[in-house]
N, C-alpha and C positions, 0 to 999 in steps of 0.2 A: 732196569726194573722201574716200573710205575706202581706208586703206593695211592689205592684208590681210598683208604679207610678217611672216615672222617666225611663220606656225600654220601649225601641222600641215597635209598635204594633206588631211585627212579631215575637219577642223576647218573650213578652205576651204572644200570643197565642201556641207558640209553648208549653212555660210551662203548659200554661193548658192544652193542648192535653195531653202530658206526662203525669199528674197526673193524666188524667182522664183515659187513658190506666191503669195505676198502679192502681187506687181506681180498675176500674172493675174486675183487675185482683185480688186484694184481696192481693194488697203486698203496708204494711205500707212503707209511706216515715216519714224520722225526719224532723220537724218542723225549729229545728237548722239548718241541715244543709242546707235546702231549704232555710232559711234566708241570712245564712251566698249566700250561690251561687248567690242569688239575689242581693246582696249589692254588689257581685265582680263585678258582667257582668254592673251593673248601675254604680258604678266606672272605667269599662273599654268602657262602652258605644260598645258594643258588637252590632252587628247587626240579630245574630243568635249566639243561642246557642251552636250550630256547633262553632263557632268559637273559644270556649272556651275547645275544646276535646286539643289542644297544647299546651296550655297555662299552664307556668312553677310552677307559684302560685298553680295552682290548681292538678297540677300533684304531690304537695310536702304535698298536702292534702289525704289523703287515699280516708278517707267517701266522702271528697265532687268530688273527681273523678269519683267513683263507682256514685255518685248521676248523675253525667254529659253523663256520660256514660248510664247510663239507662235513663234518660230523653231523649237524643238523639235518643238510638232504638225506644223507645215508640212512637217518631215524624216521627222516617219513620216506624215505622208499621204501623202508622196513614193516612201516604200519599201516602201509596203504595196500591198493589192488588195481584193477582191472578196472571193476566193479565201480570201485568208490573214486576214480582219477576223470572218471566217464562224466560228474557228477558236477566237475569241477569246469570254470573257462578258461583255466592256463591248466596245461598237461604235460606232464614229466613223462616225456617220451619211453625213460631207461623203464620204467613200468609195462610198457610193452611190449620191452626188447629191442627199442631203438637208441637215439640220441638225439639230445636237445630239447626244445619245449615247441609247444604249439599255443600261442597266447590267439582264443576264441573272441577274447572282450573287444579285437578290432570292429568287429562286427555288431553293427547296431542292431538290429533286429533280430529279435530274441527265435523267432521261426528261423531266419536264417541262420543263426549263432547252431541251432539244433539239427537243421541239415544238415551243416558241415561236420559237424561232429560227430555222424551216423555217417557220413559218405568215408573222413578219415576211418573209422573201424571198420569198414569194406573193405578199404585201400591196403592199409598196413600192409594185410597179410599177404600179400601179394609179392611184397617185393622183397630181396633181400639186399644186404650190404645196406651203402650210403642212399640207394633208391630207397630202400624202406621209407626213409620218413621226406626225402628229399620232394618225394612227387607230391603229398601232404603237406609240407612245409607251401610249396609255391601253390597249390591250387587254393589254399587259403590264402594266401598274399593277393591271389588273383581275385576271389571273391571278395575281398576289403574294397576293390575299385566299385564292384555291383553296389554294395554297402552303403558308401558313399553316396554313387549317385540316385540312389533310394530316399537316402536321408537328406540330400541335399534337394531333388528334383520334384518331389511329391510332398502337399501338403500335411499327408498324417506320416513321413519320413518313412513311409512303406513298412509299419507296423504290421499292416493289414493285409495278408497274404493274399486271399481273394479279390483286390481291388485291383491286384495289378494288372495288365493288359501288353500290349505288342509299344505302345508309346513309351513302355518304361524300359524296354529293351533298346528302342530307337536312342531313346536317350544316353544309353550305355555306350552305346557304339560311337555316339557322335563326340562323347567325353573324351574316347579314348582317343579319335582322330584328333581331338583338339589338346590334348596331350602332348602328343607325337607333334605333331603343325609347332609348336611351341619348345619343343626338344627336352621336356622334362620325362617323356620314355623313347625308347628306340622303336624303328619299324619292327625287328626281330621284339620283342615283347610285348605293344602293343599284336602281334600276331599270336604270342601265345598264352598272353593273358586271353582274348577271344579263345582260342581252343580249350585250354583248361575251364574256364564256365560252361560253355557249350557243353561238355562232356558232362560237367556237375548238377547243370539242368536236367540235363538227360537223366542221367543216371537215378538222382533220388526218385525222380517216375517210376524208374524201373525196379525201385527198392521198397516202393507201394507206401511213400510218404504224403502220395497227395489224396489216398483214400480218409474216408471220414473216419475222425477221431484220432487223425496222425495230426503231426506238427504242420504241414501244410496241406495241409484240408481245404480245400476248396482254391487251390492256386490252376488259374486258369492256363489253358492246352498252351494258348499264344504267349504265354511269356517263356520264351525260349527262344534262343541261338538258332536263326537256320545256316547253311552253308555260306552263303549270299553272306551275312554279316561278318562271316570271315575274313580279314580282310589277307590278300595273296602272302603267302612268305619271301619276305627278301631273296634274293640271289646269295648265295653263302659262299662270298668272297672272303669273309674274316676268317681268326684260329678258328681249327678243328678239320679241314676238308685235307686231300689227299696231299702231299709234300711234290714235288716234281723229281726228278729221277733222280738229277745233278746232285740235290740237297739229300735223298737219300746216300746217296754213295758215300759223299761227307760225312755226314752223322754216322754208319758205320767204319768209317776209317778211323774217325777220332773215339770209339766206343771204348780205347785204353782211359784215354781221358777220363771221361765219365766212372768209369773204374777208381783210378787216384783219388779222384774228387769224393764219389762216394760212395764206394765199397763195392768187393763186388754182386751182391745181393739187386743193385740197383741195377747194374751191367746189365745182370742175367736178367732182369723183369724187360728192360726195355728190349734184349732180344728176341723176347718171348712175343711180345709185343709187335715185334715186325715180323718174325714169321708166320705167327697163328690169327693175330687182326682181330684179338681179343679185347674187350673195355678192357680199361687198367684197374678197376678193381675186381675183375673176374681172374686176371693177371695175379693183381698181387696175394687175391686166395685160397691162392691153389693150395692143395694140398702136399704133402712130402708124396702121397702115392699119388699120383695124376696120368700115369701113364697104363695103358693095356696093349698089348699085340694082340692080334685078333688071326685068327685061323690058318691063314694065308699068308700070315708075315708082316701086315703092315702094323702101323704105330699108329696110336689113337691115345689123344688128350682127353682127359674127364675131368670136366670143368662144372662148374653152375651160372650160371645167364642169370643175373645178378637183376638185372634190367625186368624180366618177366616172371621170373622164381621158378628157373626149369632144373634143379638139379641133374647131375649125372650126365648132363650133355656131351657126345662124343665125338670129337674134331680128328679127319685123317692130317697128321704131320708128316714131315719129311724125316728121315732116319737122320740127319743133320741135326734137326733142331731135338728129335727126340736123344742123341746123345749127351748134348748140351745138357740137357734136364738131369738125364742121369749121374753126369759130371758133378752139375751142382746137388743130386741128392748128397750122395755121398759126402761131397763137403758138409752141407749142413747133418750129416749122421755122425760125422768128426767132433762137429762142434759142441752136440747135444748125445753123446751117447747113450746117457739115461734113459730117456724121452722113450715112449712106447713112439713107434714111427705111426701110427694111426693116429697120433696126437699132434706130429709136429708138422708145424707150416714149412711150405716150399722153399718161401721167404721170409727168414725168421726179422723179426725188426731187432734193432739195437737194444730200447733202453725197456728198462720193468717187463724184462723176458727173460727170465733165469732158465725155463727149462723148453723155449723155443716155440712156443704153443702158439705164441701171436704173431702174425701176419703184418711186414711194412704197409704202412697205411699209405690211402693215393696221395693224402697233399704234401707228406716228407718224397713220396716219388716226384712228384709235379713240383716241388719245391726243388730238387737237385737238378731232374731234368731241366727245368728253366736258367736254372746256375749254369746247367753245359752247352746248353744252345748257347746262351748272352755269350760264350768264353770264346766258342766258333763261330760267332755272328759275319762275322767279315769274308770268313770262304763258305759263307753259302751263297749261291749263283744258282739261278731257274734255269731255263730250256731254254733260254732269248738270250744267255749271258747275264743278266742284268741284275743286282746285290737281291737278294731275297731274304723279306720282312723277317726276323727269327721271333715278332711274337706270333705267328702263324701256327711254327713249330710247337706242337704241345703232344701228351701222350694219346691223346686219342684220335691225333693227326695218321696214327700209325694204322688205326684198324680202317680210316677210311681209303689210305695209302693200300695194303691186303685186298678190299674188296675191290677197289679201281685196277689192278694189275688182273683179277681175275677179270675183269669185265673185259679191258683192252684186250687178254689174251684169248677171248671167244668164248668162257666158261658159260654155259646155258643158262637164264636168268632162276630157272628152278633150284639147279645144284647153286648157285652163288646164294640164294636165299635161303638153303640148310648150312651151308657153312657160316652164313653170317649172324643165324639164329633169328631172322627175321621175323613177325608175323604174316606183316603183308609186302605182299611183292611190288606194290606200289616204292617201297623203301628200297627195295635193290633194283628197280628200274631206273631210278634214279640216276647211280652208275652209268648205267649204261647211255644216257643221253648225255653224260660229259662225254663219253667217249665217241659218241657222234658227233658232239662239236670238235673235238680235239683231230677226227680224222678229217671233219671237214675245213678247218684250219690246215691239216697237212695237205689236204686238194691243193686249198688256193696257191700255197707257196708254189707247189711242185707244177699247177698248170701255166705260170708264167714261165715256165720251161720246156712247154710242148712245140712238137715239131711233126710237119705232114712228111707224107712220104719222100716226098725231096728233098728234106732237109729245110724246110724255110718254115720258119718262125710263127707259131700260131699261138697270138696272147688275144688276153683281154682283160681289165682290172675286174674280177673277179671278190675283192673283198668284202666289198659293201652290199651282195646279193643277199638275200631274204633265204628266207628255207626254201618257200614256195617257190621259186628260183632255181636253186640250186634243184630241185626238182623238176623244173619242169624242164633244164639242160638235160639232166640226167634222163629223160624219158626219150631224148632227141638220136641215142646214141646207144650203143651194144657192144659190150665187153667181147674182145678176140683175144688169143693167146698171148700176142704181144703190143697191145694196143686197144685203140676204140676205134668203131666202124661208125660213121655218120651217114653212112649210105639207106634214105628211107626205106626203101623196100626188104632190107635187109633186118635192119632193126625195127619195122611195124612186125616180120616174120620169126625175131628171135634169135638171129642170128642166121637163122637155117637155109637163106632164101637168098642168097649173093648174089646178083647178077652176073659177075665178073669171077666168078667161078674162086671166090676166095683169093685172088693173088693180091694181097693187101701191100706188098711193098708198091707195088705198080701204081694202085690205087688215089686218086686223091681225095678220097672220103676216111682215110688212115689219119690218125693220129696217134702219137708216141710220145713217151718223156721218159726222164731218167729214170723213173721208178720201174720200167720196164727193162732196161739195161744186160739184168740175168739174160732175159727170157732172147731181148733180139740176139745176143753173142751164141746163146747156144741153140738159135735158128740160123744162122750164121754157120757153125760148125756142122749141123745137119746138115745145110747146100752141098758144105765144100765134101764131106763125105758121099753123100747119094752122088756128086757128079763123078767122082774119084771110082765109085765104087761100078757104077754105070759105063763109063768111059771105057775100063778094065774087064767089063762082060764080051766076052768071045762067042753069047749063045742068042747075040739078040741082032739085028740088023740094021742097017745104020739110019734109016727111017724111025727105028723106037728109039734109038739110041738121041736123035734129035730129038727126038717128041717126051720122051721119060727126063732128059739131065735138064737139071735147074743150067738157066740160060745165065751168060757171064755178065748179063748186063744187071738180070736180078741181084745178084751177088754182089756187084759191082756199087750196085743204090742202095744196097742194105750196110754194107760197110761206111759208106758214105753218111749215112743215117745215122751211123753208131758212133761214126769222129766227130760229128757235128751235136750231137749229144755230149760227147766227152766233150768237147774245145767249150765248150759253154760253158759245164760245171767247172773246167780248169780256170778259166779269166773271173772266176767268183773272188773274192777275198776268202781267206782261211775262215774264218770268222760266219761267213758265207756258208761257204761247202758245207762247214758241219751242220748248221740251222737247217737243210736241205736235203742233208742225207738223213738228218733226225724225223726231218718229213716223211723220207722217202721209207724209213724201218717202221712208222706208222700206219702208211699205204700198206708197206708188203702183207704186214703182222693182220689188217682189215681184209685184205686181199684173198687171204687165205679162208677167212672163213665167211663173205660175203663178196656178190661179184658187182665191184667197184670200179667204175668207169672216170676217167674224168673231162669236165664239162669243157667240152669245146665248139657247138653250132653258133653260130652268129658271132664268130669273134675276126678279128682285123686281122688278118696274112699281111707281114711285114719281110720284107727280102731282108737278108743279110746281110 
């Protein structure tokens, strides 16, 4: 019991507002310290709780500062709005619906202080989760640099919205390479400081701020961001891009671990995570119902795209991963059997969640997942063998892991861009040019292992070729059954046009390598069958009987072909072979669904 008698009525009510903001919001207050704050402000006969934010006593108290201090915001997020927070240049986001503040006063210029603040109320609604305020938060971080060099570049500090021109843009941009040149920003941010303005220029045009009688009334056409000022984005070697196989396989073998450490709520999110290639806070809020069968049997995830604000988005899963799900419903209906199930989260968090309703947050995930990477750092190994970075490893390494395996596996760039919720395809084309480096990577390995028809050895250092290159090989040459045809007339006509009437072992315009291996052993078994079967015909005469049976000599160089393929992968080191044969299931796996040749014209024939 807290005995308020004895304050002010204003003093009163303000407290109860405060705890009644904190109950709703689901954040215990102590009973002590709320006592103890009560008996100061009635011994100082306080008129408002405001008035005890100075007050020396209380400032030598930790908890009951922290308690004053949120009491307070609670009373003016209680007596503010929308309306009146618009009014203001620091913004309590929770007035929103979000978290955190947005302090406007970085920004000198009172025109642009008011664009921002008209582009942020555009923005908000857009997004949901941690994107809500997060793309607001940085594209004002981003305009502080404009700000800046406004106030620092121009004599009237670019007060003057109408004066500005294309020279105060140039000056932008040269700020920020001199930034970067200097290393107080990275190429990755000076690249997206550039796009976040560009966008914000844009945009207030298009929100009819620069017609007369708006805040930027008369801001001329040229001061704007063109493409050109953008400067190229980094190569995205750092955390966040796809994990390599090795390291996946790890990370699921050790996922008990991960469990121990922290519960299994956290398990199940990172599972979800590699099977469906969801962000990790579309993961973490999901709902308890998330799942529908549709007509026909399949399983389908109902999620929200957190990123764009597409509610009800629905992802086909595998009956694996959909069982999983329902696995872990049921636990969390154990946990919380009160709970209306349209209430409670997928992934209920631990703490100030008595009836399940709240959702683990991404940085207690991103916080544990970083705990169980660091704990396996040592057996993760890449595709080369070689120790792989474990700060690479993070949660959203998983969804870009998901759409690279759809792309390697042939998926169409359309369907890969409704499963990934993409807007533009430009995003999930992206994909797919790893995966054309990554095949063309497994060329080069596997073409220092090519071999002509006879068996002898057709290299050439292939690594340091250009695209254009490896292009204009590949136009040199035409994809056969088990091999590549080099013969002009044949490949100018598509294959169609053989001179030599297709008998490619014979051939010395044939080339082969191990990645062909399947295909030569079971042309191999074809000879020895048609001769077998040929030979044992009683209705044919011994003229066709010559002229129809593969001859013992074909047979003979094609076997030959195939030990000499073998004896070369066998004198590999182990270490070797496998590097090789990992080449060779990314050949087969491209093979399939593009016809891929490899480059062999103009290279050195070396005897055995």
């Amino acid at each position: 019991m807290v005995v308020l008698k004895g304050l002010p009525d204003q003093v009163i009510t303000e407290i109860l507002a405060g705890l009644q903001w904190r109950t709703d919001d689901h954040t215990k207050t102590s009973m002590v310290e709320l006592r103890a704050l009560v008996r100061h402000a009635r011994r100082l006969q306080v008129h408002s709780i405001f008035d005890l934010l100075d007050d020396p006593i209380c400032a030598e108290s930790r908890h009951m500062a922290a308690l004053i201090r949120a009491l307070t915001l609670a009373v003016q997020r209680s007596l503010t709005s929308p309306e009146r927070e618009q009014q203001r240049d620091r913004w309590d986001l929770a007035i929103f619906g979000g978290k955190g503040q947005i302090n406007f006063k970085v920004l000198s210029q009172p025109w642009l202080r008011e664009a921002a603040k008209h582009w942020v109320l555009e923005d908000l609604p857009l997004h949901r989760g941690r994107q809500a305020t997060a793309t607001s938060k940085q594209t004002v971080r981003a305009i502080r640099h404009l700000s800046w060099s406004l106030q620092h570049g121009r004599p009237d500090h670019g007060l003057e919205p109408g004066e500005l021109d294309r020279t105060d843009i140039i000056r932008f941009t040269n700020r920020l390479a001199y930034l970067e040149r200097n290393g107080e920003i990275s190429r990755n941010k000076r690249y997206f400081i550039s796009i976040r303005v560009r966008r914000f220029l844009d945009d207030i045009r298009s929100f009819g701020l620069t017609r007369p009688a708006q805040p930027l009334a008369g801001l001329p056409d040229d001061f704007r961001l063109r493409q050109s000022d953008v400067p190229r984005p980094p190569e995205s070697t750092g955390p966040g891009r796809d994990l390599p196989i090795p390291v996946q396989r790890c990370i699921n073998e050790h996922l008990p671990d991960l469990e121990v450490r922290a519960g299994l709520d956290v398990r199940r999110i990172v599972e979800v995570l590699i099977d469906t290639g969801r962000r990790p806070e579309e993961a973490c809020q999901l709902p308890w119902d998330c799942l529908d069968t549709t007509a026909d049997g399949h399983q389908v995830l109902i999620y929200t795209d957190s990123k764009n604000n597409r509610p009800n988005r629905r992802l086909p899963i595998s009956i694996e991963t959909a069982n999983l799900i329902r696995e872990h419903r049921e636990n969390v209906h154990q946990r919380f059997p009160n709970t209306p199930l349209d209430q409670l989260a997928l992934f209920p968090r631990n703490q100030l969640n008595p009836y399940g309703m709240f959702h683990v947050g991404v940085p207690h995930l991103a916080k544990a997942h970083r705990a169980f990477i660091d704990s396996i750092a040592e057996q993760l190994i890449d595709d080369a063998g070689q120790p792989f970075p474990p700060a690479v490893a993070v949660p959203y390494s998983y969804r870009h892991s998901y759409a690279q395996r759809h792309a390697d596996n042939g998926t169409p760039p359309d369907v890969l861009r409704d499963l990934m919720g993409h807007v533009s395809m430009e995003t999930t084309m992206g994909y797919y040019r790893v995966t054309e480096k990554r095949v063309r990577h497994a060329v080069n390995q596997v073409a220092q292992h090519q071999f002509n028809s006879q068996g002898h050895r057709v290299f050439a250092d292939i690594a340091g070729l250009v695209a254009e290159e490896h292009t204009r090989l590949r136009v040199g040459q035409i994809a056969v059954p088990f091999g590549v045809c080099t013969e002009p007339s044949n490949v100018k006509a598509g294959g169609h046009a053989c001179p030599y009437k297709y008998s490619c072992i014979g051939c010395g315009h044939f080339r082969s390598d191990a990645s062909y291996l399947p295909e030569l052993k079971s042309y191999l078994q074809q000879l020895l069958a048609d001769r077998e079967r040929i030979l044992a015909a009683t209705d044919v005469q011994e003229w066709v009987r010559a002229k129809t049976a593969p001859s013992d000599e074909e047979i003979e160089q094609l076997r030959s072909l195939i030990r000499r393929v073998e004896d070369d992968l066998a004198h590999l080191s182990a270490e070797d072979q496998q590097r090789i044969q990992e080449a060779i299931n990314v050949i087969r796996s491209a093979r399939q669904k593009v016809s891929l040749g490899m480059p062999s014209i103009g290279f050195q024939e070396l005897r055995p």
